[in-house]
ROMI-802286 format. One record per atom (N, C-alpha, C, O): residue in one letter; chain; atom name; x, y, z. Coordinates in nm, 2 decimals, padded with zeros to 4 digits, always signed. Example, Ala and Ser with C-alpha at 12.3 -4.5 7.8 and 13.67 -1.06 7.14 Angstrom:
2
> residuo | cadena | atomo | px | py | pz
> A | A | N | +01.32 | -00.57 | +00.78
> A | A | CA | +01.23 | -00.45 | +00.78
> A | A | C | +01.32 | -00.33 | +00.78
> A | A | O | +01.42 | -00.33 | +00.85
> S | A | N | +01.28 | -00.22 | +00.71
> S | A | CA | +01.37 | -00.11 | +00.71
> S | A | C | +01.29 | +00.00 | +00.79
> S | A | O | +01.34 | +00.11 | +00.80
***
This chain:
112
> residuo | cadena | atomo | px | py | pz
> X | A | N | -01.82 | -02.38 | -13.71
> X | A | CA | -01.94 | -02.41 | -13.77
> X | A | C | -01.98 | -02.55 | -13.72
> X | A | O | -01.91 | -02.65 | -13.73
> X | A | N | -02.14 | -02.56 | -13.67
> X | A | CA | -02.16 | -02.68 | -13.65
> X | A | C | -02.19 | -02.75 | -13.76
> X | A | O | -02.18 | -02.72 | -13.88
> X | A | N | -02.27 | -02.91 | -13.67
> X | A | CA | -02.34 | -02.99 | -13.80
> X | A | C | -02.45 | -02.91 | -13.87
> X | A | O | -02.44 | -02.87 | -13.99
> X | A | N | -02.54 | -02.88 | -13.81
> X | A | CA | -02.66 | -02.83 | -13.86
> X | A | C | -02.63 | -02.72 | -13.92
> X | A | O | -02.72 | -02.71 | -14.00
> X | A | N | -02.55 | -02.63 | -13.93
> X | A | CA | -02.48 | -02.49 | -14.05
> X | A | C | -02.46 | -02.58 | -14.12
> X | A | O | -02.55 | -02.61 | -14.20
> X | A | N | -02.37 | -02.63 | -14.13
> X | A | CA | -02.29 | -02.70 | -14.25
> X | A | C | -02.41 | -02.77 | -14.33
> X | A | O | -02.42 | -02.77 | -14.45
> X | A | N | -02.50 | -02.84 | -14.26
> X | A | CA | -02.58 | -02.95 | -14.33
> X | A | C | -02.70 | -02.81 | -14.42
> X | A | O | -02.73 | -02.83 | -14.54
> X | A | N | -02.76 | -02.69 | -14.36
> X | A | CA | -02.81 | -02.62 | -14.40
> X | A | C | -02.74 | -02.51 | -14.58
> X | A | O | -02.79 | -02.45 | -14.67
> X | A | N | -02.61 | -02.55 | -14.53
> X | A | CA | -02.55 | -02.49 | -14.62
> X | A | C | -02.51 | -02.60 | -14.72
> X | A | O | -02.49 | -02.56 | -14.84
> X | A | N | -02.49 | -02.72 | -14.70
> X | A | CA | -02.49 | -02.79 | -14.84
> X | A | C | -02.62 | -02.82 | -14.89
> X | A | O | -02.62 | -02.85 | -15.01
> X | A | N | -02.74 | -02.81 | -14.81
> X | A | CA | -02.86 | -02.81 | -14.87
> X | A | C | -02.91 | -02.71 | -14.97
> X | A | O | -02.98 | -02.73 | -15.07
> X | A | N | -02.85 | -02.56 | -14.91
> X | A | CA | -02.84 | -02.44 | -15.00
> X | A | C | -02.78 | -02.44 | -15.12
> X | A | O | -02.84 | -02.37 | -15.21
> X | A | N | -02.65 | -02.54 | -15.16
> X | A | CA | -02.59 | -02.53 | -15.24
> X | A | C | -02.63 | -02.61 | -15.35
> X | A | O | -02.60 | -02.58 | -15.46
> X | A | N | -02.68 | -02.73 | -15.33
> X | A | CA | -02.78 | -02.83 | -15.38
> X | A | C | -02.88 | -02.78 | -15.45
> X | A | O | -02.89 | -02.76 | -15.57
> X | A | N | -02.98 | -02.74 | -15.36
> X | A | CA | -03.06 | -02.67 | -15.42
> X | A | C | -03.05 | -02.53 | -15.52
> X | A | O | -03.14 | -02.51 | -15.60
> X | A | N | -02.96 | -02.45 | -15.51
> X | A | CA | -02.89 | -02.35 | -15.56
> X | A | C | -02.86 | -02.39 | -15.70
> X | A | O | -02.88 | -02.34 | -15.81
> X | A | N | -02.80 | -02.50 | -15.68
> X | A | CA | -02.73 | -02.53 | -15.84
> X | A | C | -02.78 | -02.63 | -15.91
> X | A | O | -02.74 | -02.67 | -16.02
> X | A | N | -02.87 | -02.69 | -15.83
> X | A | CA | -02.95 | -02.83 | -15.89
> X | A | C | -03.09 | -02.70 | -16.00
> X | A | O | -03.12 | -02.71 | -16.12
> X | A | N | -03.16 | -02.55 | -15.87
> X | A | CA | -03.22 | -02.47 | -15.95
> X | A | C | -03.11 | -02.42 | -16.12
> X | A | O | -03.14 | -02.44 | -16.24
> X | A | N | -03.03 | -02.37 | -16.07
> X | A | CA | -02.97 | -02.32 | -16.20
> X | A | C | -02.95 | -02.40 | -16.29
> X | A | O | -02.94 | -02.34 | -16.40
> X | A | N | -02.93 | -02.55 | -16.29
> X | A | CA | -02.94 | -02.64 | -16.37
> X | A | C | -03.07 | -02.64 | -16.47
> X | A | O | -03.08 | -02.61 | -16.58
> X | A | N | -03.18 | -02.68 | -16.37
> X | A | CA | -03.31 | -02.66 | -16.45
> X | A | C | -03.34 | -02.53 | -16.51
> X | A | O | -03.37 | -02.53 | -16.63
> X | A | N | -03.33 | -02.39 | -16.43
> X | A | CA | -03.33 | -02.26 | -16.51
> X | A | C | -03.23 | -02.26 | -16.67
> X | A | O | -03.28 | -02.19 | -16.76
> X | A | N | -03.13 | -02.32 | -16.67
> X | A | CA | -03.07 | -02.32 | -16.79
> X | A | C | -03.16 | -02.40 | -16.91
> X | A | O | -03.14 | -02.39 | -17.03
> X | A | N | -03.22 | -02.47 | -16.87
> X | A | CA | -03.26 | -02.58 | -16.96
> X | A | C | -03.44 | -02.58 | -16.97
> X | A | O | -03.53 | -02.66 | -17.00
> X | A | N | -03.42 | -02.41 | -16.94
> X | A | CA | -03.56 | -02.39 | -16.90
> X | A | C | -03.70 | -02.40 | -16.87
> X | A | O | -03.81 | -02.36 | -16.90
> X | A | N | -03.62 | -02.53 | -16.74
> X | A | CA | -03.72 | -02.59 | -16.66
> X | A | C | -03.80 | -02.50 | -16.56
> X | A | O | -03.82 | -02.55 | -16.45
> X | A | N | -03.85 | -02.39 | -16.57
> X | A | CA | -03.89 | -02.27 | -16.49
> X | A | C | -03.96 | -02.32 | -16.37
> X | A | O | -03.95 | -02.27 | -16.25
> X | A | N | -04.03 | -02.42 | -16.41
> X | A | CA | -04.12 | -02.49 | -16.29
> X | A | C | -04.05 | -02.54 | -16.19
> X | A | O | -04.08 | -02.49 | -16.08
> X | A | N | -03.95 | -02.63 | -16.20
> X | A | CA | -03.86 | -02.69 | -16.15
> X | A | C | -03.75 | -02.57 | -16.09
> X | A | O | -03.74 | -02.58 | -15.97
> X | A | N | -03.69 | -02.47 | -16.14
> X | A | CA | -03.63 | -02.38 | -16.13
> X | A | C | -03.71 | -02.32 | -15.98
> X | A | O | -03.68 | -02.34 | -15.86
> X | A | N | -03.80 | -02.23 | -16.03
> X | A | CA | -03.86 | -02.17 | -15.91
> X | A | C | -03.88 | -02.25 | -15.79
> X | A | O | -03.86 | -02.19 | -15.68
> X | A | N | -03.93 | -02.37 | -15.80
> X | A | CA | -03.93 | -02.46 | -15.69
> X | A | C | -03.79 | -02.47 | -15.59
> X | A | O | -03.79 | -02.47 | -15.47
> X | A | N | -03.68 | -02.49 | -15.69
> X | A | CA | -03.55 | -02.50 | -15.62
> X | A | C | -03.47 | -02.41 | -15.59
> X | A | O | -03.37 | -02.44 | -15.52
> X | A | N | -03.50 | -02.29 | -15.64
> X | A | CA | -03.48 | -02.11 | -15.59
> X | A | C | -03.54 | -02.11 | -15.48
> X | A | O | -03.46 | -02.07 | -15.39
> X | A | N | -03.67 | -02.13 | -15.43
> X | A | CA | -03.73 | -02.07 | -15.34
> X | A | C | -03.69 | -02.19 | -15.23
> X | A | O | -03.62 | -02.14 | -15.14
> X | A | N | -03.71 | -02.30 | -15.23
> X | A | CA | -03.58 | -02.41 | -15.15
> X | A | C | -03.50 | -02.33 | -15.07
> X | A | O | -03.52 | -02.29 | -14.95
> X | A | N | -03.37 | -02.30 | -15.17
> X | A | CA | -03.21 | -02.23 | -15.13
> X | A | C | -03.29 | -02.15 | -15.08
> X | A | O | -03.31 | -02.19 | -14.97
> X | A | N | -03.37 | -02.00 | -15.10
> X | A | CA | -03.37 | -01.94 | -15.00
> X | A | C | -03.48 | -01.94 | -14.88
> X | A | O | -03.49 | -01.86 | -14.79
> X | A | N | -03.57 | -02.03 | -14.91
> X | A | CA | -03.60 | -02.10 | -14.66
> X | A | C | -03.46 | -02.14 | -14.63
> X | A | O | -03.43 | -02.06 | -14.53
> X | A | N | -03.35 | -02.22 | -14.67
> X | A | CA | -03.27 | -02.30 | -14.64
> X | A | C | -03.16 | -02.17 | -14.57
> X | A | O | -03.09 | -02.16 | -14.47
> X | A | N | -03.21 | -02.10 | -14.68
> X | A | CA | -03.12 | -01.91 | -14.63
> X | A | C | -03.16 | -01.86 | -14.54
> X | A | O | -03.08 | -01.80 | -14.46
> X | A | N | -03.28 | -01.86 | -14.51
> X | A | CA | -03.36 | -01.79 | -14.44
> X | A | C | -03.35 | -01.86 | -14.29
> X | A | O | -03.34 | -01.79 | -14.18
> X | A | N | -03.37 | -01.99 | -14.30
> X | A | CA | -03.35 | -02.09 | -14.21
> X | A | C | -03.19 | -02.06 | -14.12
> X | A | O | -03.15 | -02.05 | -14.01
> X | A | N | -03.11 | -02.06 | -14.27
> X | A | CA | -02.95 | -02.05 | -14.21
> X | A | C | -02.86 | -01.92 | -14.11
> X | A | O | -02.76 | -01.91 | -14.04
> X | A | N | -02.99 | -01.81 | -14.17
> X | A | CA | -02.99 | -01.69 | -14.09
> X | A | C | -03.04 | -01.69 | -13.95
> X | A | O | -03.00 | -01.68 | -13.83
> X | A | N | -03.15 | -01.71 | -14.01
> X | A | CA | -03.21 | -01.77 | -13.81
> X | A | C | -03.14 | -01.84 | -13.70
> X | A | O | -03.12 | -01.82 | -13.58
> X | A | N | -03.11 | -01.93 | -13.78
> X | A | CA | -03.03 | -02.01 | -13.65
> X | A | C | -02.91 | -01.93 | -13.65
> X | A | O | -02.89 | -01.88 | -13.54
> X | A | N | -02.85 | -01.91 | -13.71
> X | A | CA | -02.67 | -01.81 | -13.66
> X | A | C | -02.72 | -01.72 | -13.57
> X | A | O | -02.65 | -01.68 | -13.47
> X | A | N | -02.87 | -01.67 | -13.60
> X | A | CA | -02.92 | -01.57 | -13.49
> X | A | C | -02.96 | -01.58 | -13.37
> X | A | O | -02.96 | -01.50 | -13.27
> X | A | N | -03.02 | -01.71 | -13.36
> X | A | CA | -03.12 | -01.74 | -13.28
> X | A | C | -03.09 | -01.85 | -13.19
> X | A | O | -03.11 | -01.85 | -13.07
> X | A | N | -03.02 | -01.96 | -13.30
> X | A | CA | -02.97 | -02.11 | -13.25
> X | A | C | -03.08 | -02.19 | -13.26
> X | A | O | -03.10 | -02.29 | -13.20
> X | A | N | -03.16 | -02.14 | -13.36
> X | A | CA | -03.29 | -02.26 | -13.41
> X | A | C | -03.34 | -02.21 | -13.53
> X | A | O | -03.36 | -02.10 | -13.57
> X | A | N | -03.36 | -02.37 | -13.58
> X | A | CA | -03.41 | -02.39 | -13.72
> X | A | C | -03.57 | -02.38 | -13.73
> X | A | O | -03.63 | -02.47 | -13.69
> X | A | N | -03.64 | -02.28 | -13.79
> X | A | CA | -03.81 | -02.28 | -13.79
> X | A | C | -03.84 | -02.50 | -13.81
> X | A | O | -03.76 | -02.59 | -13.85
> X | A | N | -03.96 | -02.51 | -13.77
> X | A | CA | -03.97 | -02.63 | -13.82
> X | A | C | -04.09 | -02.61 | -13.92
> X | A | O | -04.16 | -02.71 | -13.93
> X | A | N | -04.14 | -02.51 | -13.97
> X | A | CA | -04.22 | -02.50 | -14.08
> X | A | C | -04.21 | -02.38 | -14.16
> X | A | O | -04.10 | -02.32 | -14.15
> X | A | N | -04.33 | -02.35 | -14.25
> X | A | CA | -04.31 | -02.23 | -14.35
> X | A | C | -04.35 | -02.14 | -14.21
> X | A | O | -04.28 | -02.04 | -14.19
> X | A | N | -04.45 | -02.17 | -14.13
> X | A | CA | -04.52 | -02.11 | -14.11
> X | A | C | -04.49 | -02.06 | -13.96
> X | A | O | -04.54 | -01.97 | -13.90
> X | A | N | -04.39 | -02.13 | -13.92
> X | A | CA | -04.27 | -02.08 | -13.78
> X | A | C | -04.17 | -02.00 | -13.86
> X | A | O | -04.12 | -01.91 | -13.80
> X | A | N | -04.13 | -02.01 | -13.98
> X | A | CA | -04.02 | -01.97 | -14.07
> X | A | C | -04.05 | -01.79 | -14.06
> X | A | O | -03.99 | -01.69 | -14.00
> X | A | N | -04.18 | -01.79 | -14.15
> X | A | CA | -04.26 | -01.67 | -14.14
> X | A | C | -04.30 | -01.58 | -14.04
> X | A | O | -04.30 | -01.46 | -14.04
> X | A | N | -04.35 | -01.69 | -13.91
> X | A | CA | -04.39 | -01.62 | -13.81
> X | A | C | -04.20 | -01.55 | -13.75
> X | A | O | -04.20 | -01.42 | -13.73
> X | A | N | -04.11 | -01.59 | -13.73
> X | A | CA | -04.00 | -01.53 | -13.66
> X | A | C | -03.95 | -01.44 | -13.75
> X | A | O | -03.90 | -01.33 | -13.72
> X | A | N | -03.96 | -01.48 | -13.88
> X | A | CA | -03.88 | -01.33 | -13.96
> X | A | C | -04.00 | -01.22 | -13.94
> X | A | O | -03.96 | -01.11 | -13.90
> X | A | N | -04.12 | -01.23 | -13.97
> X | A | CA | -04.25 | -01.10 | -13.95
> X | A | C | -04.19 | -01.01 | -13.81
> X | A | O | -04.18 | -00.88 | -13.81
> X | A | N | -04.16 | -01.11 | -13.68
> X | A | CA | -04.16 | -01.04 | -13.58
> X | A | C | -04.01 | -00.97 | -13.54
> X | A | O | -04.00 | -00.88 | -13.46
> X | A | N | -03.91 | -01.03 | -13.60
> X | A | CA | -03.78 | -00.98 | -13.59
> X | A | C | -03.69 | -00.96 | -13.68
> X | A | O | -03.58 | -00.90 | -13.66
> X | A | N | -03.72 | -01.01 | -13.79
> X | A | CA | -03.63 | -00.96 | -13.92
> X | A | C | -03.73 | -00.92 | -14.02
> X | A | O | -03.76 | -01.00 | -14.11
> X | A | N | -03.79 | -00.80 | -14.02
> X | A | CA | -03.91 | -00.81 | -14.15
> X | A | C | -03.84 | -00.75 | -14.30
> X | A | O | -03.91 | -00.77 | -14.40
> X | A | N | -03.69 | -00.67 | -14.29
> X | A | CA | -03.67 | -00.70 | -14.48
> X | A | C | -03.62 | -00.89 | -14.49
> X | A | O | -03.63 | -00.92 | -14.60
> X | A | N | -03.58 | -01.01 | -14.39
> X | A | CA | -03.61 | -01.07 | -14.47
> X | A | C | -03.76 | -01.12 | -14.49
> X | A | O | -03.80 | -01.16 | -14.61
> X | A | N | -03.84 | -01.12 | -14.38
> X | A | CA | -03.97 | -01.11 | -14.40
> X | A | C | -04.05 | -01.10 | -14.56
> X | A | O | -04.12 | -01.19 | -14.62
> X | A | N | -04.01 | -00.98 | -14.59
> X | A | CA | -04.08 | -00.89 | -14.70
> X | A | C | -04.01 | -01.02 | -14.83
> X | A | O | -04.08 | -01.08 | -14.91
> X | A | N | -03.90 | -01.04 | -14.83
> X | A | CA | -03.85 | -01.10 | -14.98
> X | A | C | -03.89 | -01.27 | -14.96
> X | A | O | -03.89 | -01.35 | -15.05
> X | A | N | -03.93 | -01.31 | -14.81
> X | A | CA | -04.02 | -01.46 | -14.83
> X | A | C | -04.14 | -01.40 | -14.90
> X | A | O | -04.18 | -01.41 | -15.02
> X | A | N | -04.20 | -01.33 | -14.78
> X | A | CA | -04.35 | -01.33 | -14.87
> X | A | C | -04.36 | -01.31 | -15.00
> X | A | O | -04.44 | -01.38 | -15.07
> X | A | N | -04.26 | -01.19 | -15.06
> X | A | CA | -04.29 | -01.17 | -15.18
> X | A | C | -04.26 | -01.30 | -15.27
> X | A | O | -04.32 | -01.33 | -15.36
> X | A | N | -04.15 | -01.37 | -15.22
> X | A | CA | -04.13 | -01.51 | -15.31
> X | A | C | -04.20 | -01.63 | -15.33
> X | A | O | -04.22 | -01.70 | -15.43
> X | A | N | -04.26 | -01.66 | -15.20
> X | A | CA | -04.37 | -01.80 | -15.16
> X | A | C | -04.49 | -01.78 | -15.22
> X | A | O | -04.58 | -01.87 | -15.20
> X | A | N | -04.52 | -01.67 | -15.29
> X | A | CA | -04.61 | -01.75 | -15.40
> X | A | C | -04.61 | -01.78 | -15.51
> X | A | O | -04.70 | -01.83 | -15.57
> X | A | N | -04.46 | -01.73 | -15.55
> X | A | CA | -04.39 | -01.76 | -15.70
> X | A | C | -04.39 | -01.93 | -15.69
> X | A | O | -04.42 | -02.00 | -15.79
> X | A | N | -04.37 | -02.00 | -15.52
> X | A | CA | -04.31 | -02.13 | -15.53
> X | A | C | -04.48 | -02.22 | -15.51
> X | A | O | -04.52 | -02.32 | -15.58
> X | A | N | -04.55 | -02.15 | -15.41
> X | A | CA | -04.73 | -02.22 | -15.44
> X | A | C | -04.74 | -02.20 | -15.55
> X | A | O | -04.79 | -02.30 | -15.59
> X | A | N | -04.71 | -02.12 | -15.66
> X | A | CA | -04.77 | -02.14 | -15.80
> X | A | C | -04.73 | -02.21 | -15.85
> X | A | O | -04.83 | -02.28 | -15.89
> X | A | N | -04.59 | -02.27 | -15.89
> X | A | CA | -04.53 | -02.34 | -15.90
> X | A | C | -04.59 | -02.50 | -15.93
> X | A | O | -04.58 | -02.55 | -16.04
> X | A | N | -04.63 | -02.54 | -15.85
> X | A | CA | -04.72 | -02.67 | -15.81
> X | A | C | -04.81 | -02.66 | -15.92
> X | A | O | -04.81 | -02.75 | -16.01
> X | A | N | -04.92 | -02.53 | -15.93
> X | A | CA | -05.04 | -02.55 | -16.09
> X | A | C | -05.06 | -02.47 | -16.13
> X | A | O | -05.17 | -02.44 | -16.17
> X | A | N | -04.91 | -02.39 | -16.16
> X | A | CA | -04.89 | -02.35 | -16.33
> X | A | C | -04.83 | -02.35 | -16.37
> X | A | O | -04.75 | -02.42 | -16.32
> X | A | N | -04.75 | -02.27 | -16.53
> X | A | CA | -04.64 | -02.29 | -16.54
> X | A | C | -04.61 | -02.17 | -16.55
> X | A | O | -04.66 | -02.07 | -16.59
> X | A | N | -04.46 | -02.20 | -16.48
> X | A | CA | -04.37 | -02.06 | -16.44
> X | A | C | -04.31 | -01.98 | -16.57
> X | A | O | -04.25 | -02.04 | -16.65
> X | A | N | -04.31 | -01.91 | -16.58
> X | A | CA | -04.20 | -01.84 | -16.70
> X | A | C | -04.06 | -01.81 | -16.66
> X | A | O | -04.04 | -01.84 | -16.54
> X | A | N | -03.94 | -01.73 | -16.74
> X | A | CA | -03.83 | -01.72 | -16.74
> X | A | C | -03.81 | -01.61 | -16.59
> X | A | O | -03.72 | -01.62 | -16.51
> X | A | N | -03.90 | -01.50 | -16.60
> X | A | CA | -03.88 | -01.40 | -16.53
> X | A | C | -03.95 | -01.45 | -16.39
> X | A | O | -03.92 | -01.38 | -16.29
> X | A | N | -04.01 | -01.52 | -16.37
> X | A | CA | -04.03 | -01.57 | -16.20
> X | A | C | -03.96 | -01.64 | -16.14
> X | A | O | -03.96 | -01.65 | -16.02
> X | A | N | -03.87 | -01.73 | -16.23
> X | A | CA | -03.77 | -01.82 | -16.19
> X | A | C | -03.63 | -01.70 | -16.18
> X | A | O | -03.55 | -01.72 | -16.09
> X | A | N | -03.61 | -01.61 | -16.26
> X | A | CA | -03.52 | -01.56 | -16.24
> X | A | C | -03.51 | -01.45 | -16.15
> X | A | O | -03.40 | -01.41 | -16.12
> X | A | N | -03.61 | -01.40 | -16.09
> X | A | CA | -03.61 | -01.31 | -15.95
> X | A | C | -03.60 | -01.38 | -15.85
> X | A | O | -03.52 | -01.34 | -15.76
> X | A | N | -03.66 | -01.49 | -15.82
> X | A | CA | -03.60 | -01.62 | -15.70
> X | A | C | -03.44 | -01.63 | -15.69
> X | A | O | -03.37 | -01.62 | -15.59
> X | A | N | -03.42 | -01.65 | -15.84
> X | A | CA | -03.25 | -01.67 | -15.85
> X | A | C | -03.20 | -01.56 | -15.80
> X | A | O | -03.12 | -01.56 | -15.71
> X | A | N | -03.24 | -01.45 | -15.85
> X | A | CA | -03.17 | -01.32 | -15.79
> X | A | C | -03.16 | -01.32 | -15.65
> X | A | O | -03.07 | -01.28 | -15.58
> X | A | N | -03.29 | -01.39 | -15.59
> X | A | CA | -03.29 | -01.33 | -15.43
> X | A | C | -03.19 | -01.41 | -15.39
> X | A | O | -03.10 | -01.37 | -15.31
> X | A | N | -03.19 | -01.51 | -15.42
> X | A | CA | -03.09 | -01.66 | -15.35
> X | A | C | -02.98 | -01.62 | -15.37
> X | A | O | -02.91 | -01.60 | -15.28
> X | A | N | -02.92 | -01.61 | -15.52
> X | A | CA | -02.79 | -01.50 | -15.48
> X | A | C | -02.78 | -01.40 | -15.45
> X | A | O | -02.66 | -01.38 | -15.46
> X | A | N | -02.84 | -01.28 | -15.39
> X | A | CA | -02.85 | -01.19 | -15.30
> X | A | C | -02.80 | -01.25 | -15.13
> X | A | O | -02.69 | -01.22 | -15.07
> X | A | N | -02.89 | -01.33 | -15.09
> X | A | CA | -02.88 | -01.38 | -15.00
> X | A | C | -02.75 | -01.46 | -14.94
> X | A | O | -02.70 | -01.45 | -14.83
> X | A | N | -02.74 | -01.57 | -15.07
> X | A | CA | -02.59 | -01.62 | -15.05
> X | A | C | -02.49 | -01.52 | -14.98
> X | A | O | -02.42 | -01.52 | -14.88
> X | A | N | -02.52 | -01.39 | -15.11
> X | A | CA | -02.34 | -01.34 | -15.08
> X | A | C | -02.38 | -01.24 | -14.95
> X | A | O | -02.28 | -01.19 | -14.89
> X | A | N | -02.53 | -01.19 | -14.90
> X | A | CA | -02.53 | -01.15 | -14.81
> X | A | C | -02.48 | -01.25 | -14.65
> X | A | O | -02.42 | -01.21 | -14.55
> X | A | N | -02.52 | -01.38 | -14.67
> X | A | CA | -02.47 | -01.47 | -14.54
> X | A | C | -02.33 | -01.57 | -14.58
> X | A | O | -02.31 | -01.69 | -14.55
> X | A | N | -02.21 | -01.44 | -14.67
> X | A | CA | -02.13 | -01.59 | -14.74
> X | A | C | -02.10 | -01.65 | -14.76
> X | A | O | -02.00 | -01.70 | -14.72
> X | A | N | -02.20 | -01.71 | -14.88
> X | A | CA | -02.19 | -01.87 | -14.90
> X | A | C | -02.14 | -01.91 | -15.01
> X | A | O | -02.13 | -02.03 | -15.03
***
């Protein structure tokens, strides 16, 4: 494992558990924001094991999974607007907690 795995994967875990902190305390706003984090950070961490590069935006992120990975494709898009909403409104229990699902999905699919 290099630097940049490892640094991607303590970033995952940060954000992972800094989210479930706020989800417990039913910061949902905060929660979803830091769900959807851990998984670019996932999404990000898959790429490069695949690829040997890190997207440098949402929107390089998006464009390489559309064209070569589209189920993870399908579970960004479906998530990134749980996380734009995020910003101006407020989230409830059940949007924060499907994020959470995906990110643990994802963990134990790349295990982390």
């Amino acid at each position: 494992m290099d630097e940049k795995e490892e640094i991607l994967i303590e970033n995952v875990n940060e954000y992972y558990s800094s989210g479930l902190d706020a989800f417990n305390n039913k910061k949902y706003n905060v929660g979803t924001t830091l769900f959807f984090k851990c998984i670019a950070a996932l999404l990000d961490l898959s790429i490069y094991r695949k690829e040997g590069i890190i997207p440098s935006s949402h929107t390089n992120r998006f464009r390489i999974l559309e064209e070569r990975y589209l189920r993870l494709y399908k579970i960004a898009d479906r998530d990134f607007p749980f996380y734009q909403d995020s910003y101006t409104n407020k989230m409830d229990k059940e949007a924060a907690d499907l994020l959470k699902e995906d990110a643990e999905k994802l963990k134990k699919e790349l295990k982390i």
